[in-house]
N, CA and C atoms as an extended XYZ file, in Angstrom:
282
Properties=species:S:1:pos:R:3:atomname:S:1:resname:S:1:resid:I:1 pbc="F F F"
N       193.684      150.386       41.850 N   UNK     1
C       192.538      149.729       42.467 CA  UNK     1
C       192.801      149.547       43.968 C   UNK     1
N       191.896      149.334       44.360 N   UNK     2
C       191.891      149.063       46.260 CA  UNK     2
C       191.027      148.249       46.794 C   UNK     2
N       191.495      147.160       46.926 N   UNK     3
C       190.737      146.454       47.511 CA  UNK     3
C       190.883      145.645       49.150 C   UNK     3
N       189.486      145.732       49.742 N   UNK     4
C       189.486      145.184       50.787 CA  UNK     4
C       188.506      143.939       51.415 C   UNK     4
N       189.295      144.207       52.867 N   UNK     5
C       188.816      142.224       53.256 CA  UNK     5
C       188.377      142.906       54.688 C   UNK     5
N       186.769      142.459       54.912 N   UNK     6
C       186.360      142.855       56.250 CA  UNK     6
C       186.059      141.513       56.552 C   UNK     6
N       186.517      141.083       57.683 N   UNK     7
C       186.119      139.790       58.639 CA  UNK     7
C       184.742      140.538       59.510 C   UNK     7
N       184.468      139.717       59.846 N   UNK     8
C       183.117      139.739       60.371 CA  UNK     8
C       182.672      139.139       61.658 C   UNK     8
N       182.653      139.248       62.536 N   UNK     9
C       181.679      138.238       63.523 CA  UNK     9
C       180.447      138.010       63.849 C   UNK     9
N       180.187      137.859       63.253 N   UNK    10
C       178.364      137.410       64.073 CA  UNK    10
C       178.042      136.410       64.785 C   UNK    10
N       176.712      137.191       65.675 N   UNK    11
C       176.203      136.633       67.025 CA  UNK    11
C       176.014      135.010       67.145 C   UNK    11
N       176.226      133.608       67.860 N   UNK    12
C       176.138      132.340       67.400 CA  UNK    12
C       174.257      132.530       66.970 C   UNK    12
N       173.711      131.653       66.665 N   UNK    13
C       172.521      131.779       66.164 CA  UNK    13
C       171.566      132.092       65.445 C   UNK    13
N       172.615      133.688       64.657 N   UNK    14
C       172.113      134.776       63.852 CA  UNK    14
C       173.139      134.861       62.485 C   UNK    14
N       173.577      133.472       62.195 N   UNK    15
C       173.917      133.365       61.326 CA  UNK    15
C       172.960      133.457       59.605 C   UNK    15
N       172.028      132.790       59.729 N   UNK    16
C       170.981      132.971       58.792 CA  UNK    16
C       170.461      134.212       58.409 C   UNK    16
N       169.841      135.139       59.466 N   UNK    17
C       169.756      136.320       59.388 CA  UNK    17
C       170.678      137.201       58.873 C   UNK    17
N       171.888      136.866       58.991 N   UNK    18
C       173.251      137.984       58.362 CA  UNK    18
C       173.277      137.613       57.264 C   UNK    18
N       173.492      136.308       57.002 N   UNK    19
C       173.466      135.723       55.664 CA  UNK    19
C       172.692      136.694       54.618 C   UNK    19
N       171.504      136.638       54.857 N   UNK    20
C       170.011      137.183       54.431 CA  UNK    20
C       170.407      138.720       54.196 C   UNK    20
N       170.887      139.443       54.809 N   UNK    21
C       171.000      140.859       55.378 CA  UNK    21
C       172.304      140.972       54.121 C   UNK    21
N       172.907      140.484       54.329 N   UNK    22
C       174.460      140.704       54.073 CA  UNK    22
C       174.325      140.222       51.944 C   UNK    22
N       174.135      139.012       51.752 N   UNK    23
C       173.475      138.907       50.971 CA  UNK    23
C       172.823      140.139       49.499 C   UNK    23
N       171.489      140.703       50.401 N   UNK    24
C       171.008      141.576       50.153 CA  UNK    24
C       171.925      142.903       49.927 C   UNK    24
N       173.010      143.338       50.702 N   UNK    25
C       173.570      144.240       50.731 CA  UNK    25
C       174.400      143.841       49.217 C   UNK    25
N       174.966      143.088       49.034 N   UNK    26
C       176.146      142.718       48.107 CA  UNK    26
C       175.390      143.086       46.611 C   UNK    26
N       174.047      142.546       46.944 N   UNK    27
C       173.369      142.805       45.745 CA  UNK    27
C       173.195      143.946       45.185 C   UNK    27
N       172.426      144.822       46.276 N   UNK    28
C       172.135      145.984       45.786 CA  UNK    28
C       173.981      146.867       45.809 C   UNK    28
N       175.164      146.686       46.164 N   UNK    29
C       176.067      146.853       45.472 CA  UNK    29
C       176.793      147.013       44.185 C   UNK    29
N       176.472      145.610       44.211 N   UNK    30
C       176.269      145.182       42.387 CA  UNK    30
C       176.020      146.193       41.729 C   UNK    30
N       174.701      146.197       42.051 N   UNK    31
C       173.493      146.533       40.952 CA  UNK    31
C       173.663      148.384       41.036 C   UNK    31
N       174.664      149.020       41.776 N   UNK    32
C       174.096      150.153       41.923 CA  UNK    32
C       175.721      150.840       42.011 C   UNK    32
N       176.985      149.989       42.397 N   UNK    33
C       178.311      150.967       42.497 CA  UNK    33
C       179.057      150.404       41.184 C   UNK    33
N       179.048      151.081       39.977 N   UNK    34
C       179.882      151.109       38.352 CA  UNK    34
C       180.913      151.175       39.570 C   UNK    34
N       181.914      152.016       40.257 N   UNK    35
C       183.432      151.791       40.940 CA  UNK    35
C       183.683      150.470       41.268 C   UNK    35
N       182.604      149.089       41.930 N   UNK    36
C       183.014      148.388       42.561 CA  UNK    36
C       183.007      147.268       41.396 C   UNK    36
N       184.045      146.721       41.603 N   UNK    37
C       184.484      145.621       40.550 CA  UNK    37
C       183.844      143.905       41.437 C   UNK    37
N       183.860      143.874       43.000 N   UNK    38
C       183.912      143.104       43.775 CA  UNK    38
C       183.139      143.273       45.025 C   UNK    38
N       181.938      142.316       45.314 N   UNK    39
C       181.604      142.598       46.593 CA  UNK    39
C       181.336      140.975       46.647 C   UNK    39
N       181.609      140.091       47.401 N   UNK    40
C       181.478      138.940       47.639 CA  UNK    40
C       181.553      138.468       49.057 C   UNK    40
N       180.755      138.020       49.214 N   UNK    41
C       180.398      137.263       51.196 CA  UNK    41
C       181.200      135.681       51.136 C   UNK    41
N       182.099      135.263       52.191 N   UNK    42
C       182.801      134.544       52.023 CA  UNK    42
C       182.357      133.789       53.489 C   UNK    42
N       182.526      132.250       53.918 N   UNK    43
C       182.647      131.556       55.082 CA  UNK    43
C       184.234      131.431       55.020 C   UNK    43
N       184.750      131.607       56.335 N   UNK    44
C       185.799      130.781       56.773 CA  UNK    44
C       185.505      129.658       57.252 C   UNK    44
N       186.676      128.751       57.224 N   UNK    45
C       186.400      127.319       57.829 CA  UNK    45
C       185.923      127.454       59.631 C   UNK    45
N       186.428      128.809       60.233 N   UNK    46
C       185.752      128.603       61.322 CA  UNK    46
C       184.420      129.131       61.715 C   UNK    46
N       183.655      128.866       60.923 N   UNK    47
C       182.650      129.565       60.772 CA  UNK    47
C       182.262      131.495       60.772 C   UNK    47
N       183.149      131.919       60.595 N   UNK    48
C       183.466      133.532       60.815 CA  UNK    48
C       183.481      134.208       59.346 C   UNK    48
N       183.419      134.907       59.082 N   UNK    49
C       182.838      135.891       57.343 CA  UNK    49
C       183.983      136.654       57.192 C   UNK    49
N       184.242      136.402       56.016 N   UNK    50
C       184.782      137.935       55.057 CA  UNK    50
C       184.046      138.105       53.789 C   UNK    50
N       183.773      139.230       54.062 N   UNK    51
C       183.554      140.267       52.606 CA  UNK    51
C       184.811      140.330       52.160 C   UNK    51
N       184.901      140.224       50.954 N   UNK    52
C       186.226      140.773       49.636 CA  UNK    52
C       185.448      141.702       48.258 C   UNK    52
N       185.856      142.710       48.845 N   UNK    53
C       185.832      144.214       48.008 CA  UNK    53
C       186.604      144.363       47.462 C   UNK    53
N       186.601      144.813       46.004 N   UNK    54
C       187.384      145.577       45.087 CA  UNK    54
C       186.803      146.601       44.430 C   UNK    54
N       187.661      147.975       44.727 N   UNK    55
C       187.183      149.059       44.377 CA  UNK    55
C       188.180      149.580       42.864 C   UNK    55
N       187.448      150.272       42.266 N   UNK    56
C       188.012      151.264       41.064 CA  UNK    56
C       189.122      152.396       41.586 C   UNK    56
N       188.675      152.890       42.581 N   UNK    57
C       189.822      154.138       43.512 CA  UNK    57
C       189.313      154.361       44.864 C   UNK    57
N       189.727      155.639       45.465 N   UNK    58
C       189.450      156.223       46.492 CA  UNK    58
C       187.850      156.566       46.653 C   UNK    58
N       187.236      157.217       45.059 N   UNK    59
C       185.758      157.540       45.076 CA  UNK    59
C       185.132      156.438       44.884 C   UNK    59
N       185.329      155.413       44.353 N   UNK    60
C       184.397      154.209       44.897 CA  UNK    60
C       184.350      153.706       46.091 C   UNK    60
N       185.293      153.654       46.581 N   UNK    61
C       185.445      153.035       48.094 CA  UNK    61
C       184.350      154.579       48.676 C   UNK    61
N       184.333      155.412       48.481 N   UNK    62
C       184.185      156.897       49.316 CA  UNK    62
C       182.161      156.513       48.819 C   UNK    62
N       181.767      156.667       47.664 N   UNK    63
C       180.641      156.233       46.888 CA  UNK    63
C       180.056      155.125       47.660 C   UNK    63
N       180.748      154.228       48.020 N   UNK    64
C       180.231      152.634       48.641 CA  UNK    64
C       179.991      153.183       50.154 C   UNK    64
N       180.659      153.876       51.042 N   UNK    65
C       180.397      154.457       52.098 CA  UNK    65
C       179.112      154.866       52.409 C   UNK    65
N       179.033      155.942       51.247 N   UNK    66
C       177.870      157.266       51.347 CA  UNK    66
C       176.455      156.724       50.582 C   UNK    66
N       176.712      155.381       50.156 N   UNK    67
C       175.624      154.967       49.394 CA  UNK    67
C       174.038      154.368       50.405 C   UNK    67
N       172.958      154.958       50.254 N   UNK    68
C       171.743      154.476       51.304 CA  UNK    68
C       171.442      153.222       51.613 C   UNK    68
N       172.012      152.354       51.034 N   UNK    69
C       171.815      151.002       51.063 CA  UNK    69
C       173.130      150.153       51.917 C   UNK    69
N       173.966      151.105       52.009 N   UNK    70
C       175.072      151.055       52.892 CA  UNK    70
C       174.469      151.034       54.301 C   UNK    70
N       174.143      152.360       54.316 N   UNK    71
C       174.023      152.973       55.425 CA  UNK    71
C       172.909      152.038       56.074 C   UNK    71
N       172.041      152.287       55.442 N   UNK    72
C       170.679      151.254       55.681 CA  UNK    72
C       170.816      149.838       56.495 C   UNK    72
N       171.870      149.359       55.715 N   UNK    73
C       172.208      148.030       56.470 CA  UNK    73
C       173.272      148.031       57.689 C   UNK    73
N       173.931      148.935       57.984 N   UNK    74
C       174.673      148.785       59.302 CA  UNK    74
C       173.502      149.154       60.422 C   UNK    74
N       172.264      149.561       60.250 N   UNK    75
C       170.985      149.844       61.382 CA  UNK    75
C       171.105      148.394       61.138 C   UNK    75
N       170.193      147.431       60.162 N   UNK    76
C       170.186      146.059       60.081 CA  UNK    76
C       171.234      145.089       60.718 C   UNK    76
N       172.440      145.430       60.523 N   UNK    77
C       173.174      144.524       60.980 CA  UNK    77
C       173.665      144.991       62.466 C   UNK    77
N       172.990      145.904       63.179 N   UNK    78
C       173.461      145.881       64.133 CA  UNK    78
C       173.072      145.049       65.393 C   UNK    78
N       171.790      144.531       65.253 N   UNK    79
C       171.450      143.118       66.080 CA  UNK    79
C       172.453      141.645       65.710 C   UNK    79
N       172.761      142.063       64.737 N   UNK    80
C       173.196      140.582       64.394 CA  UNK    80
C       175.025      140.479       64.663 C   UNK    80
N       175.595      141.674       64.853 N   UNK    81
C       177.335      141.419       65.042 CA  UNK    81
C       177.772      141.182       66.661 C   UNK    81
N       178.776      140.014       66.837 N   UNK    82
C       179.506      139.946       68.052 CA  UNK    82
C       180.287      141.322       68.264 C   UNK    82
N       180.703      142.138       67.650 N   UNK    83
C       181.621      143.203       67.707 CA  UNK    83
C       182.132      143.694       66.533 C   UNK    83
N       182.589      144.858       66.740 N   UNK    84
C       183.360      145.880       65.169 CA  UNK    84
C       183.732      144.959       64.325 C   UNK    84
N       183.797      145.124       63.087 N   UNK    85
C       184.867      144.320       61.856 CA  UNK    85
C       186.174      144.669       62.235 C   UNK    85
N       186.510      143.861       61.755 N   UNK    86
C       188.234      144.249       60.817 CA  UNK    86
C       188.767      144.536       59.912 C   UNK    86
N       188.501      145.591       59.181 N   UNK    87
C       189.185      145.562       57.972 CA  UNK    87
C       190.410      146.431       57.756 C   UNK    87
N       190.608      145.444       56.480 N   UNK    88
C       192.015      145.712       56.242 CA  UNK    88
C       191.807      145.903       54.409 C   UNK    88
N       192.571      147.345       54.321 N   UNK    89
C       192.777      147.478       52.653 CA  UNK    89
C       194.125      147.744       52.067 C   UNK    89
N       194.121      147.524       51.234 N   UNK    90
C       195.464      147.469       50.530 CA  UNK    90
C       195.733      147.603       49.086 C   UNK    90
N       196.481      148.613       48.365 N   UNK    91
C       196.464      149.047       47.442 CA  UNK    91
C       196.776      147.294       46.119 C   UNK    91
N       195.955      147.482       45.201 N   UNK    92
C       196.322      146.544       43.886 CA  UNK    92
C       197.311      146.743       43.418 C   UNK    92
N       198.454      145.574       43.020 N   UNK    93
C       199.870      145.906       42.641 CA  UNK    93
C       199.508      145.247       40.725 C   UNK    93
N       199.409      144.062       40.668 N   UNK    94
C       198.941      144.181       39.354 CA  UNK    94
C       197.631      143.501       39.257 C   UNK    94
């Protein structure tokens, strides 16, 4: 398995809106990648986001990429981010 952690920044103000956006994305995740075991939107205490993904392998993570509802939402979320993510993945040990 492989799972990953994207931090997030978004713009001060446009928190609601990502929420909304981001949200929406996780859902139609769900509902549409059998590979993904995990898509969950997280607050940090400093007000800043992580997503926590868990994938089945390489083709889910690859599937979650290429999927239209993916794609769809990085046009959407591109008003709303201070700058690039961060992510970081790392192979499942048990």
């Amino acid at each position: 398995m492989i799972a990953v952690i994207a931090k997030l920044n978004v713009k001060p103000g446009r928190e609601e809106e990502f929420e909304t956006a981001m949200l929406n994305l996780a859902a139609q995740v769900n509902e549409n990648e059998p590979g993904n075991h995990l898509y969950k939107l997280c607050e940090k205490v400093d007000g800043k986001y992580v997503v926590m993904e868990l994938y089945e392998d390489q083709a889910a993570v690859a599937a979650h990429a290429e999927s239209a509802h993916f794609k769809a939402a990085g046009a959407e979320f591109g008003g709303l981010m201070a700058g690039a993510p961060e992510i970081t993945r790392m192979e499942v040990i048990g």
